[in-house]
C-alpha positions in Angstrom: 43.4 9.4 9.3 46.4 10.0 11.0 46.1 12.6 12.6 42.4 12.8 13.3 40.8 16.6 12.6 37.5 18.2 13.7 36.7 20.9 11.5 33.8 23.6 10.4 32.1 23.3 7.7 34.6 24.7 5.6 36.6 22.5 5.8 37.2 19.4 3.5 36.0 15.4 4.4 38.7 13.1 3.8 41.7 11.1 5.0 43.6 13.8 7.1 47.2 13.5 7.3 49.8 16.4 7.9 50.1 17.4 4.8 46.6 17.0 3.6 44.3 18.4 6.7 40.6 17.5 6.2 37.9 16.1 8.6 37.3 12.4 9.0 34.1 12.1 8.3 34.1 8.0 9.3 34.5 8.7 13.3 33.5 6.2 15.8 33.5 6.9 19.2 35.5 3.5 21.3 33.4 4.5 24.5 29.8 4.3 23.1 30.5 2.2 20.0 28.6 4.7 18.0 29.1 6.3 14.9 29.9 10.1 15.5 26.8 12.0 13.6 28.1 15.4 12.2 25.7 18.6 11.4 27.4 21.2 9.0 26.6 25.0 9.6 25.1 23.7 13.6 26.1 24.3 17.0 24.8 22.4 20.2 22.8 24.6 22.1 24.6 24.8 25.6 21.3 22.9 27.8 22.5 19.5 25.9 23.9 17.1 28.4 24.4 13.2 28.4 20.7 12.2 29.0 19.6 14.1 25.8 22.3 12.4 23.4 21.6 9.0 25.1 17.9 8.9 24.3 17.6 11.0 21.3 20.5 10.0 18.8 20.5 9.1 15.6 17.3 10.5 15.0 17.8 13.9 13.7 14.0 15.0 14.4 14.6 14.7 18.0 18.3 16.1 17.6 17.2 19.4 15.9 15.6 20.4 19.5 18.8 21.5 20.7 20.4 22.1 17.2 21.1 25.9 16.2 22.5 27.1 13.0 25.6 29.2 12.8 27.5 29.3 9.4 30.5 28.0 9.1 30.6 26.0 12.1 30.0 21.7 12.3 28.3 20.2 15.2 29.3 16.5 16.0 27.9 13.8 18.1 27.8 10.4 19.7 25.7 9.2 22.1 27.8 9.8 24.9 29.5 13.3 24.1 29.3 15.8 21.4 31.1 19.2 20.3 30.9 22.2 18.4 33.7 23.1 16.1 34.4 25.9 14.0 37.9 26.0 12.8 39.9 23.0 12.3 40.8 21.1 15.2 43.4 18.7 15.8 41.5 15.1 18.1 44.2 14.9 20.2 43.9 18.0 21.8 40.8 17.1 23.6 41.5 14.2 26.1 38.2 13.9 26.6 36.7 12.9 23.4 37.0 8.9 22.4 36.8 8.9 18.8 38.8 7.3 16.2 38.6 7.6 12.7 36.5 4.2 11.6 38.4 3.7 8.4 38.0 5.0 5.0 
């Protein structure tokens, strides 16, 4: 993917270029080494912090603690940082996410 889009759950999985915007679903985040879970039509509740992520991902059981649902919207996670996306939503514009699209 080149670039790298975030998007809602409206929007399409696949290899996102400029012409063709859809969500890399194949993210891996280079400061946790893990692969970036996504949750369509979920937001993060805003009590999630580091320690939660850390201890409770991949296992969506724990996850859906913190997990509520709002149509149309994708909630993403590593184990070291997570978001909540509606529209789509070029990678680059948040410095502070470390993901990269892990290949197709």
């Amino acid at each position: 993917c080149c670039p790298v889009y975030l998007g809602g759950s409206s929007s399409p999985y696949g290899i996102g270029t400029n012409v063709s915007k859809r969500t890399c679903d194949q993210l891996r985040c280079t400061a946790c080494d893990f692969h970036v879970s996504l949750f369509n039509d979920y937001i993060w509740d805003q009590s999630c912090d580091y320690l939660f992520f850390r201890n409770n991902m991949p296992e969506l059981s724990k996850l859906r603690a913190k997990m509520i649902k709002k149509k149309g919207a994708r909630a993403y996670a590593c184990q070291c940082s997570w978001r909540s996306i509606d529209g789509l939503t070029d990678l680059q514009t948040d410095q502070q996410l470390r993901w990269v699209c892990g290949k197709h």
